[in-house]
VMD Tcl script that builds the backbone (N, CA, C; Angstrom):
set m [mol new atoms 255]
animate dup $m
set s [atomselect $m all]
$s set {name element resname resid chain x y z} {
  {N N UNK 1 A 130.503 152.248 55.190}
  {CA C UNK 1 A 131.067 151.072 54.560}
  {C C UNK 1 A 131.698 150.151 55.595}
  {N N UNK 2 A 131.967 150.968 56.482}
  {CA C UNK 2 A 133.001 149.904 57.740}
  {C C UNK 2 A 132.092 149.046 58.435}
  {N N UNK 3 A 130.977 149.733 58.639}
  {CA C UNK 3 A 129.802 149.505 59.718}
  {C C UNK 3 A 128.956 148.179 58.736}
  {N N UNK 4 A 129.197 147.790 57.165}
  {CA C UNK 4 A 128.785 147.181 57.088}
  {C C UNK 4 A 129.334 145.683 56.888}
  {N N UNK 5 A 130.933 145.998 56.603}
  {CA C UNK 5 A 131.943 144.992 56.585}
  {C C UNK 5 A 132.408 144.589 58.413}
  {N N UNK 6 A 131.534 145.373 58.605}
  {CA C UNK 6 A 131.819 144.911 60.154}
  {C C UNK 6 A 130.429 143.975 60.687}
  {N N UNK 7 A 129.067 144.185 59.515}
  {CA C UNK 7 A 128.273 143.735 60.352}
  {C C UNK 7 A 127.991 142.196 59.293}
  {N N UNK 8 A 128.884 142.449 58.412}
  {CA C UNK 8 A 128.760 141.311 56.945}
  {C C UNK 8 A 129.675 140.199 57.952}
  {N N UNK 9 A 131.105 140.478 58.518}
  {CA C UNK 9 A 131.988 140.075 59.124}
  {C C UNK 9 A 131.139 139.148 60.520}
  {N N UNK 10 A 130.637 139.874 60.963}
  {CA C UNK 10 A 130.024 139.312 62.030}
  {C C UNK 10 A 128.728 138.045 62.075}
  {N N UNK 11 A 128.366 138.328 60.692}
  {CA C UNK 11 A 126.963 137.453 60.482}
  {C C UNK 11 A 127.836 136.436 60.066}
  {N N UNK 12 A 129.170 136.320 59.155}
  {CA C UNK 12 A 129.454 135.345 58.910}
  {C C UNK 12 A 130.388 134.393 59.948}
  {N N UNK 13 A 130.866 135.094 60.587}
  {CA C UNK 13 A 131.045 133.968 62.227}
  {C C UNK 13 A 129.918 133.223 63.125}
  {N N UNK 14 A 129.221 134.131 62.957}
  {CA C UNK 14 A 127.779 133.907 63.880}
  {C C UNK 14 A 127.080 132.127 62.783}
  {N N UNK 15 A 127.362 132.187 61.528}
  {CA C UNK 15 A 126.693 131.267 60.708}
  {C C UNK 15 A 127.953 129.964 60.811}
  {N N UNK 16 A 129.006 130.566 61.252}
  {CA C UNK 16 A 130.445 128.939 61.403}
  {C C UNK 16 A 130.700 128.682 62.427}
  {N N UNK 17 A 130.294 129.490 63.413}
  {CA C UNK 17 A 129.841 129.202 64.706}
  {C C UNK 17 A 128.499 128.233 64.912}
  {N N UNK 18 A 127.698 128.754 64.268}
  {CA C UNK 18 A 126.460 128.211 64.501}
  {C C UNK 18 A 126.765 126.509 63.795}
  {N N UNK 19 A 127.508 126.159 62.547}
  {CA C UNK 19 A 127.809 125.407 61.863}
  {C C UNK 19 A 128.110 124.284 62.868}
  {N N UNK 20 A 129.582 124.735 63.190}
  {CA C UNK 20 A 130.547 124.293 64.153}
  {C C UNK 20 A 129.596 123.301 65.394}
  {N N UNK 21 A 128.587 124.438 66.312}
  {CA C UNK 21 A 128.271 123.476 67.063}
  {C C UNK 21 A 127.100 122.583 66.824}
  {N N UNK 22 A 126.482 122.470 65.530}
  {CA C UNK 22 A 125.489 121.632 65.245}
  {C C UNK 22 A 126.421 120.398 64.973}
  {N N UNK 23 A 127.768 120.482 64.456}
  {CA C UNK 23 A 128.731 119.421 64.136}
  {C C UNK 23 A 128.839 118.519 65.486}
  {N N UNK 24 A 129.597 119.330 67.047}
  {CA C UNK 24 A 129.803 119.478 67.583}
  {C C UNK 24 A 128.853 118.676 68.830}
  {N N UNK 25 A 128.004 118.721 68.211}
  {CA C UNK 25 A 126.535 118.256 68.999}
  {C C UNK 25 A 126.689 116.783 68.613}
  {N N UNK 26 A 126.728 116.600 67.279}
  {CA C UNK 26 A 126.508 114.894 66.486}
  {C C UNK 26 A 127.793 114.010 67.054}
  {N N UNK 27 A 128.794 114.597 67.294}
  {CA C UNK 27 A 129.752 113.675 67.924}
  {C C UNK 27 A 129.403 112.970 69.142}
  {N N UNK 28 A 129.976 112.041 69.493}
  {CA C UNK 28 A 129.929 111.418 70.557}
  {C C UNK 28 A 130.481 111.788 71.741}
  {N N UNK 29 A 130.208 111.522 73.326}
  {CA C UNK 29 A 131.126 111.795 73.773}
  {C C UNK 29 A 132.562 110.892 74.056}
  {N N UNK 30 A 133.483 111.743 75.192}
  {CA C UNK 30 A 134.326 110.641 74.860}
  {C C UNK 30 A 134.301 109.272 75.815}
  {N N UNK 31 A 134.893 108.362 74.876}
  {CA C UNK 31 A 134.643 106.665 76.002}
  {C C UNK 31 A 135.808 106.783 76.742}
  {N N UNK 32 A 136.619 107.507 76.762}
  {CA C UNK 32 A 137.750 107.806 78.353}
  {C C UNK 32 A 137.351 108.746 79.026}
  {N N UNK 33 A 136.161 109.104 79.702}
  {CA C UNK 33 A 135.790 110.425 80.394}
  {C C UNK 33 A 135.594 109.169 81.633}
  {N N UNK 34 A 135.220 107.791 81.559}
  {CA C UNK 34 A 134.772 107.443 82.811}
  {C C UNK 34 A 136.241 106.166 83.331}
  {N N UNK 35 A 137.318 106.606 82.751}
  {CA C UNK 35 A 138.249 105.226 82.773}
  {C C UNK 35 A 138.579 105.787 83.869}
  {N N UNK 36 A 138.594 104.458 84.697}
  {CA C UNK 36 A 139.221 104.711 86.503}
  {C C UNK 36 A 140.692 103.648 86.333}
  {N N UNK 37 A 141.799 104.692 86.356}
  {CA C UNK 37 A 143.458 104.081 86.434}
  {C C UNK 37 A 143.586 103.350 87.735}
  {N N UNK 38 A 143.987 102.460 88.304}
  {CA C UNK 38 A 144.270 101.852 89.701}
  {C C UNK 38 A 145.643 102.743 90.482}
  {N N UNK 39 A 145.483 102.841 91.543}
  {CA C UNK 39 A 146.899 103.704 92.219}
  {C C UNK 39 A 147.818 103.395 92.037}
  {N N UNK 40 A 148.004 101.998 92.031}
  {CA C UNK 40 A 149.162 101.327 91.509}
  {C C UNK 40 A 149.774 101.916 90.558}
  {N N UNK 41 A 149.033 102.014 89.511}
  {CA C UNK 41 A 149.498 102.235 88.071}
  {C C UNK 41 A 150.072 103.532 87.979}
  {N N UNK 42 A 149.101 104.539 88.627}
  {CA C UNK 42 A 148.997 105.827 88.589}
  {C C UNK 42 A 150.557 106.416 89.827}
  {N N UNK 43 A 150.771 104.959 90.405}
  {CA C UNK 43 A 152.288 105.616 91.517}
  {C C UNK 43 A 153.459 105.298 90.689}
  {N N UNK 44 A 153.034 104.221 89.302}
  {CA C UNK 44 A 153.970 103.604 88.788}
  {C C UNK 44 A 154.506 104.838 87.601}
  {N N UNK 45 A 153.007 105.584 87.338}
  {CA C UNK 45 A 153.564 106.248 86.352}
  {C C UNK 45 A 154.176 107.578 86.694}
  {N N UNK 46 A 154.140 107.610 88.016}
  {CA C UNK 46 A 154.551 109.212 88.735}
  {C C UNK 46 A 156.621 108.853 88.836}
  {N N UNK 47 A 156.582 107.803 89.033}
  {CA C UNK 47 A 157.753 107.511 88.949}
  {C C UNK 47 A 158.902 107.470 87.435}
  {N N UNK 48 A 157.906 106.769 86.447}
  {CA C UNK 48 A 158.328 107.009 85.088}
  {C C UNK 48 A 158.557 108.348 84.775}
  {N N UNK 49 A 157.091 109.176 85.500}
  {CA C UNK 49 A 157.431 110.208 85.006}
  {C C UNK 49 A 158.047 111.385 85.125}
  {N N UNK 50 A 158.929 111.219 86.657}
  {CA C UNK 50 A 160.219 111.563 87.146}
  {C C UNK 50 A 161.166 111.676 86.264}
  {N N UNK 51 A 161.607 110.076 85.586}
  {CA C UNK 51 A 162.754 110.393 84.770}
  {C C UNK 51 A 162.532 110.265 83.149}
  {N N UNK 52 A 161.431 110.368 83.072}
  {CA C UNK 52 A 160.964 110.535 81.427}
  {C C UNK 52 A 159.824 111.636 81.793}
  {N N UNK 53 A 159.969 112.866 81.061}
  {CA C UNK 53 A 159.005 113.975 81.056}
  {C C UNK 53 A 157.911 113.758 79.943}
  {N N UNK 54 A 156.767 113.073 80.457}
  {CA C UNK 54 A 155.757 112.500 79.268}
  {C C UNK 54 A 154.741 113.773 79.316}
  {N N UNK 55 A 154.684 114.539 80.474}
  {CA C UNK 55 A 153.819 115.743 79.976}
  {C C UNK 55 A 154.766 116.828 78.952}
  {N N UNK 56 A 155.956 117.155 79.534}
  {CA C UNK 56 A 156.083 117.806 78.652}
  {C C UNK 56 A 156.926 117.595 77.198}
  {N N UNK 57 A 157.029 116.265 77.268}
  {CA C UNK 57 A 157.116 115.708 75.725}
  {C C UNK 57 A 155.977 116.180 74.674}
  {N N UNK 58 A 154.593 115.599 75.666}
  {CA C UNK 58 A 153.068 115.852 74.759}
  {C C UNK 58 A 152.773 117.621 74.403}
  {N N UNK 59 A 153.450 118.247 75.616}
  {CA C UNK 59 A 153.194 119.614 75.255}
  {C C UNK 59 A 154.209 120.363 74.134}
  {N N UNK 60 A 155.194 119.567 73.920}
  {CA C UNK 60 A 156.149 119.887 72.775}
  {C C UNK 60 A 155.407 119.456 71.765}
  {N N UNK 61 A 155.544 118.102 71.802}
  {CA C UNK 61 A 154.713 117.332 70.139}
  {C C UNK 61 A 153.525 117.971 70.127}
  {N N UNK 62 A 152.490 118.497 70.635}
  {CA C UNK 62 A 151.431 118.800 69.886}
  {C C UNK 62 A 151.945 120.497 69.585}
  {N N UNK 63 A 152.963 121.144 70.302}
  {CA C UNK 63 A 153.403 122.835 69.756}
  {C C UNK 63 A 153.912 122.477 68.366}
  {N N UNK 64 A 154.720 121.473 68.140}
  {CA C UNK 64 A 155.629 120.807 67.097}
  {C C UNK 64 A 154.545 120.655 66.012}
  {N N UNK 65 A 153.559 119.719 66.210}
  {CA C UNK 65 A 152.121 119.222 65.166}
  {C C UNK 65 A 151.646 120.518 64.678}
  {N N UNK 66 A 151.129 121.605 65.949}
  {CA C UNK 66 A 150.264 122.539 65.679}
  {C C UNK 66 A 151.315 123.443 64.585}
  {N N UNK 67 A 152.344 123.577 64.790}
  {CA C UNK 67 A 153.239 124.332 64.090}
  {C C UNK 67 A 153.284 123.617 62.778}
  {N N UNK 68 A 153.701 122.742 62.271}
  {CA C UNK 68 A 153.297 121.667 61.002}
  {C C UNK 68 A 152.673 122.334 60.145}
  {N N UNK 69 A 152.002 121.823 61.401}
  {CA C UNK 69 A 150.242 121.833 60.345}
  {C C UNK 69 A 149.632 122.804 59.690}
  {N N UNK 70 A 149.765 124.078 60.724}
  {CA C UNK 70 A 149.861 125.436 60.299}
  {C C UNK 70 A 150.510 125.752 58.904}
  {N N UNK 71 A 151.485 125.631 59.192}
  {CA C UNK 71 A 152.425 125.668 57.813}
  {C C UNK 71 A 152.230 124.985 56.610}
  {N N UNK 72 A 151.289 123.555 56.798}
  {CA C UNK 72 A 150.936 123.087 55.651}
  {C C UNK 72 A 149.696 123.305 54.907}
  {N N UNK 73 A 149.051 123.928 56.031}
  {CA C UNK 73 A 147.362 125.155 55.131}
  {C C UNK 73 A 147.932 126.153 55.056}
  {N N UNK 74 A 148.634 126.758 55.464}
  {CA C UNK 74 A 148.949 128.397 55.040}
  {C C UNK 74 A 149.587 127.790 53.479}
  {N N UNK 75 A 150.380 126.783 53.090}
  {CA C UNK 75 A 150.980 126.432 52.164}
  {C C UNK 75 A 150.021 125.856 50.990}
  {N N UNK 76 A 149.084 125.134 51.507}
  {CA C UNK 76 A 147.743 124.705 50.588}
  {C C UNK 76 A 146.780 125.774 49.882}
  {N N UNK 77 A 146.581 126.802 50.890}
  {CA C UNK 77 A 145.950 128.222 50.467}
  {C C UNK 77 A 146.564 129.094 49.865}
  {N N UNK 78 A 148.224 129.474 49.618}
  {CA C UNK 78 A 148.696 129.429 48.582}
  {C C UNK 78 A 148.938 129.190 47.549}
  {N N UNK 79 A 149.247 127.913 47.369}
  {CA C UNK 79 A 148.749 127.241 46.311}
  {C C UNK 79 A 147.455 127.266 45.414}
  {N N UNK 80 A 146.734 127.297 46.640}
  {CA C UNK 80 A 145.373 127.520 45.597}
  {C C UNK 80 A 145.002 129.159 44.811}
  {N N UNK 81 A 145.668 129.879 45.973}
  {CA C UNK 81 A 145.575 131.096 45.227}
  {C C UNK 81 A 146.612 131.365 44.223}
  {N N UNK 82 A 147.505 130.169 44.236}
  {CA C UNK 82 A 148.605 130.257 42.560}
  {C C UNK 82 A 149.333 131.404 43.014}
  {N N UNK 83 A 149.692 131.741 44.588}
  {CA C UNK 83 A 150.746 132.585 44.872}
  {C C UNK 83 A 152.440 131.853 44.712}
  {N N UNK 84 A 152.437 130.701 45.105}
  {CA C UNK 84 A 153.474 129.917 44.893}
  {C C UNK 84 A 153.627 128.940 44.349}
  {N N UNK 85 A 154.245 128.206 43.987}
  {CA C UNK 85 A 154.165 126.780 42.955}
  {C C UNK 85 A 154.506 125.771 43.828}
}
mol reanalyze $m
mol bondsrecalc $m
mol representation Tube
mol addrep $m
């Protein structure tokens, strides 16, 4: 029984996987992969970013988002299963 919930388990990743990158494929790529910043800009922002921490602002806000968000499908899938109101 394990051997087959293990192999039921597996076909069905293998099929949202497979899903995933046919999706994955149709997108575009991205139009900032070729943007060239000038040094200028790029010495201007090393300095900003001395006394304003803009990387690790972004690495908070998206832990902050990912945490959210999480919480608001774990909360939706509840709901739907009429575990909570």
């Amino acid at each position: 029984m394990l051997e087959f919930l293990k192999g039921l388990w597996n076909g069905l990743t293998d099929i949202i996987d497979d899903i995933l990158s046919a999706v994955l494929v149709l997108l575009p790529d991205s139009p900032f992969a070729n943007v060239q910043i000038p040094s200028e800009v790029r010495q201007i922002l090393g300095y900003v970013n001395y006394f304003v921490p803009i990387g690790a602002m972004l690495a908070i806000a998206a832990g902050w988002l990912s945490a959210i968000g999480i919480y608001y499908l774990y909360q939706t899938i509840l709901r739907w299963a009429k575990t909570i109101k």
